[in-house]
PyMOL CGO cylinders between C-alpha atoms (Angstrom):
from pymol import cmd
from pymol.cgo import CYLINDER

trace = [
    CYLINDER, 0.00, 0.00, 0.00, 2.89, 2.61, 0.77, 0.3, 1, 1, 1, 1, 1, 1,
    CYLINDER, 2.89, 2.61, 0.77, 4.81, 1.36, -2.46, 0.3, 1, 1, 1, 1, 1, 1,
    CYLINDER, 4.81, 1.36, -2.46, 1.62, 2.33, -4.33, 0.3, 1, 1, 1, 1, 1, 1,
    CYLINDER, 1.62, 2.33, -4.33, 1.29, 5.63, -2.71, 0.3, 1, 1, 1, 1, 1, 1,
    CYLINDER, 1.29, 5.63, -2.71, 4.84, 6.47, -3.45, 0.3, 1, 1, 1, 1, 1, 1,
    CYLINDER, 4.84, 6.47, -3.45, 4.59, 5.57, -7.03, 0.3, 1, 1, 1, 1, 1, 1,
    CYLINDER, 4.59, 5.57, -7.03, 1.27, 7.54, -7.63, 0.3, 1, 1, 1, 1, 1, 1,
    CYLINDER, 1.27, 7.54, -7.63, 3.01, 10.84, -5.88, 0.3, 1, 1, 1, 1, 1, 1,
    CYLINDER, 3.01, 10.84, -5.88, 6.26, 10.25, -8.28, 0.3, 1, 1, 1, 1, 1, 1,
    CYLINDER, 6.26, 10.25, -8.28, 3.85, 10.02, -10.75, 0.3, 1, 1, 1, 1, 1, 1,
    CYLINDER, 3.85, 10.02, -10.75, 2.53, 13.65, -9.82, 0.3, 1, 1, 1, 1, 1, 1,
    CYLINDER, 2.53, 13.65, -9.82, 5.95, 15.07, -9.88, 0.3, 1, 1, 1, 1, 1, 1,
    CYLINDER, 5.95, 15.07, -9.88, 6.74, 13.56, -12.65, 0.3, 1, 1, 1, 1, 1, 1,
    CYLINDER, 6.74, 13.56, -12.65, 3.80, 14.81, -14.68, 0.3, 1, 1, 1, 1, 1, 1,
    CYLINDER, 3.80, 14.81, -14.68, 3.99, 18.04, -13.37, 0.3, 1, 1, 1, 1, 1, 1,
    CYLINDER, 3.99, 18.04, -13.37, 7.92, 18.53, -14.42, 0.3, 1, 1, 1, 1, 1, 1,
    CYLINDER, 7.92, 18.53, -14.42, 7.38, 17.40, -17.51, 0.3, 1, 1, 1, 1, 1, 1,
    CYLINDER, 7.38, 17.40, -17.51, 4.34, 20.09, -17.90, 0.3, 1, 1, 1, 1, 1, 1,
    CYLINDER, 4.34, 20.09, -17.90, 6.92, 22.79, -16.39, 0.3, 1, 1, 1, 1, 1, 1,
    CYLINDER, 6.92, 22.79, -16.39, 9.79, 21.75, -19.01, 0.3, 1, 1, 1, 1, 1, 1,
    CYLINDER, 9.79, 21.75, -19.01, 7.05, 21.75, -22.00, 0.3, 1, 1, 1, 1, 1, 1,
    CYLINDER, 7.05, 21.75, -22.00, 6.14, 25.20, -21.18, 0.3, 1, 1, 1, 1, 1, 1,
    CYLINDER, 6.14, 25.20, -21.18, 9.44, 26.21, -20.75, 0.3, 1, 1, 1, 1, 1, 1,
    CYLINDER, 9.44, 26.21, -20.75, 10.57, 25.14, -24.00, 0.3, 1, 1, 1, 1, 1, 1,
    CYLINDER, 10.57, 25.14, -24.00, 7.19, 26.12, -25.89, 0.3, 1, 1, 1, 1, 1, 1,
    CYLINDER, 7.19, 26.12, -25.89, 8.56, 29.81, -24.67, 0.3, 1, 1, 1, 1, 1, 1,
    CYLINDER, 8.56, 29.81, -24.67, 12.17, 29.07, -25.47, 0.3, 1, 1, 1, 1, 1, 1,
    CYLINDER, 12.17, 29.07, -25.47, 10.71, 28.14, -29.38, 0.3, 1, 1, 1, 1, 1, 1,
    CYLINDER, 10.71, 28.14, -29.38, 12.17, 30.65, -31.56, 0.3, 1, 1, 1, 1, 1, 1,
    CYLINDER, 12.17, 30.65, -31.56, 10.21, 32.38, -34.10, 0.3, 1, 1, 1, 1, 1, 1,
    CYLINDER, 10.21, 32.38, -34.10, 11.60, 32.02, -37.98, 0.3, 1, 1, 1, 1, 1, 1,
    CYLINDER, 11.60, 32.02, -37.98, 10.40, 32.18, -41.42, 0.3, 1, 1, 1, 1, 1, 1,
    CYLINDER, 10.40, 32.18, -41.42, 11.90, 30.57, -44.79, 0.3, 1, 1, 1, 1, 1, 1,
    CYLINDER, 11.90, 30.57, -44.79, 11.36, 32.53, -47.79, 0.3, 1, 1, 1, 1, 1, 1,
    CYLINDER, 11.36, 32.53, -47.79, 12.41, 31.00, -51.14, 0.3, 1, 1, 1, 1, 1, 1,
    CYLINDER, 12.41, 31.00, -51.14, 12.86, 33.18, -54.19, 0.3, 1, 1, 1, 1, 1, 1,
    CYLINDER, 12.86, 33.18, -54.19, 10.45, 32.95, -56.96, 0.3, 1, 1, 1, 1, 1, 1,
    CYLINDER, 10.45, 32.95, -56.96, 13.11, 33.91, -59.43, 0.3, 1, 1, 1, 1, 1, 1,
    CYLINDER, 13.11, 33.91, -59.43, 15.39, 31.08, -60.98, 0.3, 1, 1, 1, 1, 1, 1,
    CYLINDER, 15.39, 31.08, -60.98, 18.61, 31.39, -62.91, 0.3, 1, 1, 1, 1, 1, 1,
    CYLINDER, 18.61, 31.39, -62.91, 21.46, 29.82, -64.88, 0.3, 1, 1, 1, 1, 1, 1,
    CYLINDER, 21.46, 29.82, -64.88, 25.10, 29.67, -64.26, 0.3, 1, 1, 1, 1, 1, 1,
    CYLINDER, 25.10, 29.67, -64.26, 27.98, 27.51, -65.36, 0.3, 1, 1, 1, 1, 1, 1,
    CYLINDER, 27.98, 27.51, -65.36, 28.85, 24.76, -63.18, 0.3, 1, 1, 1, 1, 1, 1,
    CYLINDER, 28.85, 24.76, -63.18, 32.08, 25.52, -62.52, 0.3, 1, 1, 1, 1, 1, 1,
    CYLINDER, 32.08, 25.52, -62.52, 31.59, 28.75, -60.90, 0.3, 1, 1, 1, 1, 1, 1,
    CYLINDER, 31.59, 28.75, -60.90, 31.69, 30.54, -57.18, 0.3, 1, 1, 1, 1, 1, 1,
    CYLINDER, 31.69, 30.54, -57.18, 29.75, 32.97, -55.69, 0.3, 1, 1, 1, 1, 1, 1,
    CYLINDER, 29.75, 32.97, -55.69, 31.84, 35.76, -55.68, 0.3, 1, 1, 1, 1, 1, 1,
    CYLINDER, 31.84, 35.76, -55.68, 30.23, 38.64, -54.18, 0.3, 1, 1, 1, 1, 1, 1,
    CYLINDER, 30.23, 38.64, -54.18, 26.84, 38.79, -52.32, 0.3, 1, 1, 1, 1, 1, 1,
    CYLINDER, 26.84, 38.79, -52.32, 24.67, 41.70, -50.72, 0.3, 1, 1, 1, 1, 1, 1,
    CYLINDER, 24.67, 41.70, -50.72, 21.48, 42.86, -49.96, 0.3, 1, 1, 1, 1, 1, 1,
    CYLINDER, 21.48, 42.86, -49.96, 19.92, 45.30, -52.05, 0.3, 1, 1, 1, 1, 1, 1,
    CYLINDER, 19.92, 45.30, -52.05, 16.34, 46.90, -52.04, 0.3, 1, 1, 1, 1, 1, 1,
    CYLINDER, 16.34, 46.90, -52.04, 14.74, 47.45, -55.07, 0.3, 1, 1, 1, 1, 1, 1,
    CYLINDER, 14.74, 47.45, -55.07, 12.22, 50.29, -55.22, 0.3, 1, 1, 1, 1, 1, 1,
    CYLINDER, 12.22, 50.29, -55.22, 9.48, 49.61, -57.90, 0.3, 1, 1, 1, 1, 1, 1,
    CYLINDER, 9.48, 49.61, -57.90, 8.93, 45.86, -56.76, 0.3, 1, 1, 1, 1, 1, 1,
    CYLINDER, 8.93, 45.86, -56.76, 9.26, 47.20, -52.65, 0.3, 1, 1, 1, 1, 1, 1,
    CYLINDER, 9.26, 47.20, -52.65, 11.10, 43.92, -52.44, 0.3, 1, 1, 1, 1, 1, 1,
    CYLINDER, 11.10, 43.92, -52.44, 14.29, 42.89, -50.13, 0.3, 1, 1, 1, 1, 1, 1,
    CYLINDER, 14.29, 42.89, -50.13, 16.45, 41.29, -52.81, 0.3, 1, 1, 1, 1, 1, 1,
    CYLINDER, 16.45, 41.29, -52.81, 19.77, 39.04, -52.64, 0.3, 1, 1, 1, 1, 1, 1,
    CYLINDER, 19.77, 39.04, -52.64, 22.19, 40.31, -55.02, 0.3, 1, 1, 1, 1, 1, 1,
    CYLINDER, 22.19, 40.31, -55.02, 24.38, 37.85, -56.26, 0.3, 1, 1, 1, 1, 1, 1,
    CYLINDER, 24.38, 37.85, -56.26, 27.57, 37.88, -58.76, 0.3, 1, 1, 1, 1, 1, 1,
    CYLINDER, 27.57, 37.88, -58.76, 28.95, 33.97, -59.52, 0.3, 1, 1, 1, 1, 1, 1,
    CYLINDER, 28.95, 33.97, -59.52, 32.70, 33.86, -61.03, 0.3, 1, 1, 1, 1, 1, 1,
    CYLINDER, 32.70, 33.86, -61.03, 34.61, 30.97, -63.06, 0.3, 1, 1, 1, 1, 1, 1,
    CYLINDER, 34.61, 30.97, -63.06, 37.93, 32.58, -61.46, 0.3, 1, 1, 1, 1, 1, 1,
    CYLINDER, 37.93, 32.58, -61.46, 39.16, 29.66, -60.10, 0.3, 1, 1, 1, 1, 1, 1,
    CYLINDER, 39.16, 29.66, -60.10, 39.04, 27.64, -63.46, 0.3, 1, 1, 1, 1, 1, 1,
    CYLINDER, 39.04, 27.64, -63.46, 40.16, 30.15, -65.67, 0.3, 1, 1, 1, 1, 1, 1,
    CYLINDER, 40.16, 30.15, -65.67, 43.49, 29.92, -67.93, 0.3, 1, 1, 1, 1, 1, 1,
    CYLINDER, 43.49, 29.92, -67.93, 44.60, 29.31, -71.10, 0.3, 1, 1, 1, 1, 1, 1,
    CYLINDER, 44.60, 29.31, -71.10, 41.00, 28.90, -73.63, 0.3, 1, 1, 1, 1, 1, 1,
    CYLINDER, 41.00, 28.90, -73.63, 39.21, 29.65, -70.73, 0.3, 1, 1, 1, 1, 1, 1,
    CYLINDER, 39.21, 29.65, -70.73, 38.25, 33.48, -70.12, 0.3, 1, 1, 1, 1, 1, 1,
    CYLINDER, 38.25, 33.48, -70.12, 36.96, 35.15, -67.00, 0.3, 1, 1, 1, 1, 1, 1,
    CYLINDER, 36.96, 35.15, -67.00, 33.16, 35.00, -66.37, 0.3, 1, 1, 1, 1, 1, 1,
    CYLINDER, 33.16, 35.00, -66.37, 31.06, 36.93, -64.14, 0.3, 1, 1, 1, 1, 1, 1,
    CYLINDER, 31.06, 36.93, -64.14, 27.32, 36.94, -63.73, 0.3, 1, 1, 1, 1, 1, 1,
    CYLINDER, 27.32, 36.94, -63.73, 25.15, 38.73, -61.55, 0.3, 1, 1, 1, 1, 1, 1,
    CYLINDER, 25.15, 38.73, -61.55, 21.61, 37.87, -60.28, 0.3, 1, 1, 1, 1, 1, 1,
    CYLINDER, 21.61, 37.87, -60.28, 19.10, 38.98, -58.38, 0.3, 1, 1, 1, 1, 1, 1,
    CYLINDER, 19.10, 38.98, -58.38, 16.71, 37.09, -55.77, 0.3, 1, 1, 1, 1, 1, 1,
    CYLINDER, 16.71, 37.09, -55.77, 13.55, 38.92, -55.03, 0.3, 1, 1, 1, 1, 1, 1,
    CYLINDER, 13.55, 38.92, -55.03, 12.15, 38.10, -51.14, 0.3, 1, 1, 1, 1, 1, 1,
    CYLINDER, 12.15, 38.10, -51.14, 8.05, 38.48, -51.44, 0.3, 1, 1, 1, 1, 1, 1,
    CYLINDER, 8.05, 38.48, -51.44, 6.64, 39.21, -48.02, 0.3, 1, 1, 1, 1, 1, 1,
    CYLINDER, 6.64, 39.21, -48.02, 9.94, 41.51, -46.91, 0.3, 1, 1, 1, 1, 1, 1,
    CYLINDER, 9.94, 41.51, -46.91, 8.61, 45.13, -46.04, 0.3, 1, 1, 1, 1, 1, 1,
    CYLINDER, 8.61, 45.13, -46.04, 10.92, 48.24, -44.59, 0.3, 1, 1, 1, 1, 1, 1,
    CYLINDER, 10.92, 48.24, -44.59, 9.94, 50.52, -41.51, 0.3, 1, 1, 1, 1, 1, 1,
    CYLINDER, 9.94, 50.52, -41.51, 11.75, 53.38, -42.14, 0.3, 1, 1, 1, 1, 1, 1,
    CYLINDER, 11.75, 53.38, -42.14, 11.04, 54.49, -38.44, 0.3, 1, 1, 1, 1, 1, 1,
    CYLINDER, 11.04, 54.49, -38.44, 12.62, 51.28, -37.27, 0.3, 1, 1, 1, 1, 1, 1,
    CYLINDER, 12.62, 51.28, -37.27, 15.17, 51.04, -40.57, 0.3, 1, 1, 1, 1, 1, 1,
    CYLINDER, 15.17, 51.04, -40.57, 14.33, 47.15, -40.20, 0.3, 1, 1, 1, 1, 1, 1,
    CYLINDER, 14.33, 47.15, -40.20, 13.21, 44.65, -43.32, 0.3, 1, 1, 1, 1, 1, 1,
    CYLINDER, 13.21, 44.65, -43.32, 10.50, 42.25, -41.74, 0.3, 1, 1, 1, 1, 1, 1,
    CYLINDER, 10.50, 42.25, -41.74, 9.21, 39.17, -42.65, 0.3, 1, 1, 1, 1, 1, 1,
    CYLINDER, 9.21, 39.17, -42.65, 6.11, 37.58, -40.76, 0.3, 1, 1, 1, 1, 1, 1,
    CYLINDER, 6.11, 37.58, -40.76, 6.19, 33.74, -40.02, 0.3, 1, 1, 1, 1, 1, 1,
    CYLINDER, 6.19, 33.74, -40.02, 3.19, 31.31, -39.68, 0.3, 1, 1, 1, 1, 1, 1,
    CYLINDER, 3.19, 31.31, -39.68, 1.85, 32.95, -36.75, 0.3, 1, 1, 1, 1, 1, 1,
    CYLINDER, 1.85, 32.95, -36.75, 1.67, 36.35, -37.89, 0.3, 1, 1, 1, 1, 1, 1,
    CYLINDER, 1.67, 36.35, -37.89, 4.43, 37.68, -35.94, 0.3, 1, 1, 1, 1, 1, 1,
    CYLINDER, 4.43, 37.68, -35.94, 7.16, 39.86, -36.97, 0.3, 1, 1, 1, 1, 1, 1,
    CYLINDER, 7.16, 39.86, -36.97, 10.37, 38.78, -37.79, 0.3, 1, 1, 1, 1, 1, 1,
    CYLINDER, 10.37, 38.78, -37.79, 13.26, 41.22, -38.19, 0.3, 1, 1, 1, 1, 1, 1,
    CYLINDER, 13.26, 41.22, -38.19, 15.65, 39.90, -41.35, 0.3, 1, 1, 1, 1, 1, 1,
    CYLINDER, 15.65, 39.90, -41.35, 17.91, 42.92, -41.69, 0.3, 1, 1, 1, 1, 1, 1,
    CYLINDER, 17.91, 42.92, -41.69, 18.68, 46.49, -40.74, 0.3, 1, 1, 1, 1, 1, 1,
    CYLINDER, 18.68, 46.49, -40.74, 19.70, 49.41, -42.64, 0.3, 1, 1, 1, 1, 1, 1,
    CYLINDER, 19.70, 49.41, -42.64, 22.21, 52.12, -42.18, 0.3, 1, 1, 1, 1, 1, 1,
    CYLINDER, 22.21, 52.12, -42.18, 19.36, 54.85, -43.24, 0.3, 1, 1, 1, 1, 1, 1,
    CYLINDER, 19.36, 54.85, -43.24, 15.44, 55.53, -42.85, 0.3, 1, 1, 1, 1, 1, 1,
    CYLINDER, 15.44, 55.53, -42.85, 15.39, 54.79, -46.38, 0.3, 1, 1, 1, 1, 1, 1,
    CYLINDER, 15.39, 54.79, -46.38, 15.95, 51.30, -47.29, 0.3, 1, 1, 1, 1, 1, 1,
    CYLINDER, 15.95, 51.30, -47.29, 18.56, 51.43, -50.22, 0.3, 1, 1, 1, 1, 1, 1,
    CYLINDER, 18.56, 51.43, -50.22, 21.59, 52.28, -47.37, 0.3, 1, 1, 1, 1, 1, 1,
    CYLINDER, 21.59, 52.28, -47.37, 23.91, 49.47, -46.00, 0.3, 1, 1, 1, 1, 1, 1,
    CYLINDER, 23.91, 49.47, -46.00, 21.84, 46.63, -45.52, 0.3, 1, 1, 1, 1, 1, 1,
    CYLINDER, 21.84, 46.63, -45.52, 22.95, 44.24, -43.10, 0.3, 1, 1, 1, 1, 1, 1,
    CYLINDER, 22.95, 44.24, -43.10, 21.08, 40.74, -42.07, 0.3, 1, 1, 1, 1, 1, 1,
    CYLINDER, 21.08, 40.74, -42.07, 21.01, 39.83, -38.40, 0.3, 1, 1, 1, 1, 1, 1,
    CYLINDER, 21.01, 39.83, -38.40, 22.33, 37.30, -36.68, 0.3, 1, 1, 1, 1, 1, 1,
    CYLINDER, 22.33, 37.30, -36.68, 20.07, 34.86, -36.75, 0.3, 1, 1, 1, 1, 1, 1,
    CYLINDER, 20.07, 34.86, -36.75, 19.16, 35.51, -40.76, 0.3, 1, 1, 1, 1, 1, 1,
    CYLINDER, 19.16, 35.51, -40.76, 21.35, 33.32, -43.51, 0.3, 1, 1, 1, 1, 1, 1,
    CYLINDER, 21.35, 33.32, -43.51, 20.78, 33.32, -47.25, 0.3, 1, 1, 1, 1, 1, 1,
    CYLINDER, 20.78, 33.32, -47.25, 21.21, 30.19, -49.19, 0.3, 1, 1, 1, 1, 1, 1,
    CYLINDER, 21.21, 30.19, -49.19, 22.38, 30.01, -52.75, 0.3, 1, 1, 1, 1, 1, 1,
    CYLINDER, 22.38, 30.01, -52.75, 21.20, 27.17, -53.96, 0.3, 1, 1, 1, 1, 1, 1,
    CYLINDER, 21.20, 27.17, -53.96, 23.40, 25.64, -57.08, 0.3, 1, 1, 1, 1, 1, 1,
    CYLINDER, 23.40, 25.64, -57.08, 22.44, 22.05, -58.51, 0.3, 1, 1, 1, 1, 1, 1,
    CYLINDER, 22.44, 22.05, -58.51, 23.79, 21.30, -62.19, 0.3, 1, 1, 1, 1, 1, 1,
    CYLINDER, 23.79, 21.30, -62.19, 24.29, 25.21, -62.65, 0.3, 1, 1, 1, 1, 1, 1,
    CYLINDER, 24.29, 25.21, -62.65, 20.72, 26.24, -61.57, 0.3, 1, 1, 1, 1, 1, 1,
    CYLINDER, 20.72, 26.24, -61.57, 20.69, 29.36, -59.12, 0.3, 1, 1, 1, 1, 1, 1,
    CYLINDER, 20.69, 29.36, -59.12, 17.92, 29.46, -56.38, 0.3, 1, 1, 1, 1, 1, 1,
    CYLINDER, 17.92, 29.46, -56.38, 18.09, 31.55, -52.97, 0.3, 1, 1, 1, 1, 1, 1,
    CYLINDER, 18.09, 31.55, -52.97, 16.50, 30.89, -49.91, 0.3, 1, 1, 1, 1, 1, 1,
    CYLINDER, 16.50, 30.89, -49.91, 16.17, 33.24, -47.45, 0.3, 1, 1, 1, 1, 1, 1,
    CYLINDER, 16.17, 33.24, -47.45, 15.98, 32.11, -43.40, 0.3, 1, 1, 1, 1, 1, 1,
    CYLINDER, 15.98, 32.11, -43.40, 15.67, 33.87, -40.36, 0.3, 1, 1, 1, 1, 1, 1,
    CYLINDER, 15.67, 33.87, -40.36, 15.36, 32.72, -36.69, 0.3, 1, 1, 1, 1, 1, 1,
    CYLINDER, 15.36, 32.72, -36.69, 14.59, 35.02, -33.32, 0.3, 1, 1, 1, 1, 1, 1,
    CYLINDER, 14.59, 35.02, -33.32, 16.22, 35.28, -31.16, 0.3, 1, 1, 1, 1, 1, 1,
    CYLINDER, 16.22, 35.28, -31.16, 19.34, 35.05, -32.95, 0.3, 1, 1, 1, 1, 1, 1,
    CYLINDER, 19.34, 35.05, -32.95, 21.31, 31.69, -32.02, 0.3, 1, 1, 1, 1, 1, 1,
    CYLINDER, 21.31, 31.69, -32.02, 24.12, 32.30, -29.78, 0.3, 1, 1, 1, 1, 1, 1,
    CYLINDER, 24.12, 32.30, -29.78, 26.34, 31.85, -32.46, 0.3, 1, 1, 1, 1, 1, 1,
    CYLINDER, 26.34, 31.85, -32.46, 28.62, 34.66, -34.24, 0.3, 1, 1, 1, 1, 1, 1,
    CYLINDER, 28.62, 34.66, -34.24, 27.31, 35.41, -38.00, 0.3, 1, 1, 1, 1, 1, 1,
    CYLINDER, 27.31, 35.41, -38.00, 31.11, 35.73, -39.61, 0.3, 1, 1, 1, 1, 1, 1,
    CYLINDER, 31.11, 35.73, -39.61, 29.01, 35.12, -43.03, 0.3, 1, 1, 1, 1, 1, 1,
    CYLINDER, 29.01, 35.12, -43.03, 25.47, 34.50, -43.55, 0.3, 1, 1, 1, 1, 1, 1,
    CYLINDER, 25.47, 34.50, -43.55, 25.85, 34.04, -47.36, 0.3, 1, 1, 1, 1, 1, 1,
    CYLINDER, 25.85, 34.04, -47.36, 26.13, 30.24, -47.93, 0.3, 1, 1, 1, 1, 1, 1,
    CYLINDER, 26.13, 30.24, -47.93, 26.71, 28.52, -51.26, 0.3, 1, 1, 1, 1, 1, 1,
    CYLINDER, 26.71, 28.52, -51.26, 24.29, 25.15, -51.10, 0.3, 1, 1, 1, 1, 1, 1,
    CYLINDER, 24.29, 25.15, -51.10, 25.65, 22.58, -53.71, 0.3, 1, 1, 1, 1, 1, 1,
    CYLINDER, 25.65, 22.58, -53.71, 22.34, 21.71, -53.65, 0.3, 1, 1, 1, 1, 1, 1,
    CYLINDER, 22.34, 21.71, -53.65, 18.64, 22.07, -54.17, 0.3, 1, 1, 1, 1, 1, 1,
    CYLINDER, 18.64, 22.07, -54.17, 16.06, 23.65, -52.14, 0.3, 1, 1, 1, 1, 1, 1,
    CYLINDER, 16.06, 23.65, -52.14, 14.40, 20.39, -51.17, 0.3, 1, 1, 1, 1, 1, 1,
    CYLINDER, 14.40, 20.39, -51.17, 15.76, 20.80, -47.58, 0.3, 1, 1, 1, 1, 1, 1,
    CYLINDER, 15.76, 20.80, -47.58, 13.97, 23.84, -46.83, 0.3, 1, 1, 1, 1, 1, 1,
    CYLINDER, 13.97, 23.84, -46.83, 10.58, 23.22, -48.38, 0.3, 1, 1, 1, 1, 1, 1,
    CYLINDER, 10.58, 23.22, -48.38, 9.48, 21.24, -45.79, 0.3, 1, 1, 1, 1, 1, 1,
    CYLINDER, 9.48, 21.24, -45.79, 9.40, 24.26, -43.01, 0.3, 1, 1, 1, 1, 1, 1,
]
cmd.load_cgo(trace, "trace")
């Protein structure tokens, strides 16, 4: 009878910690988005990205990755220097100049912050957050970007949030 009592009260406990670490962690969840480009393009296979920024372009209001791939590394003799640049628009990205921050909203409706500028208006120096990363997606020469941000920002140093994917965008269509 008192084994039976014991287990039903460490049954209690238990229950209730795992209710106070659910909570916990439901408020820990960060909030993200994934935004993948519409716009598609073509490169040569053997090629780098080369130089990436942000860049806001006016007419379409849209946050957009600009991106320049180079066939440095395999040029020589019959083989001449290449550069192409591309751009990635971001639907959903808006800019509050009072703020000078590009949002994106995720599931939920809440706000996201993806970048910052260096001005109320959003052509300045755009720089993405911490937490935000931009994927250039290259499979057999085909160019797609992904954009992903995640708040609060991991507690992780951004050295470089432009990533070259050797990939498709499979792996973030599922989010």
């Amino acid at each position: 009878m008192i084994v039976n009592k014991h287990l039903s009260m460490n049954g209690s406990l238990m229950g209730l910690a795992l209710l106070v670490l659910t909570s916990a962690a439901s408020s820990l969840r960060a909030d993200s988005v994934t935004i993948i480009s519409p716009d598609k393009a073509e490169t040569y296979a053997y090629s780098r990205m080369a130089r990436s920024k942000f860049v806001w372009l006016a007419k379409a209001r849209a946050l957009s990755a600009d991106v320049t791939f180079s066939n440095d590394q395999y040029t020589g003799v019959g083989e001449p220097l290449r550069r192409e640049t591309f751009l990635f628009k971001f639907p959903g990205v808006t800019f509050d100049p009072a703020t000078k921050q590009f949002v994106a909203q995720d599931k939920a409706g809440k706000n996201v912050v993806v970048a910052t500028s260096g001005s109320s208006s959003p052509g300045g120096n755009i720089k993405p957050l911490a937490g935000t990363h931009v994927y250039i997606c290259k499979h057999r020469g085909e160019l797609r970007a992904v954009l992903t941000a995640t708040v609060p920002a991991p507690n992780t140093e951004n050295p470089n949030p432009w990533i070259q994917w050797d990939g498709g965008i499979e792996r973030f269509t599922d989010r």
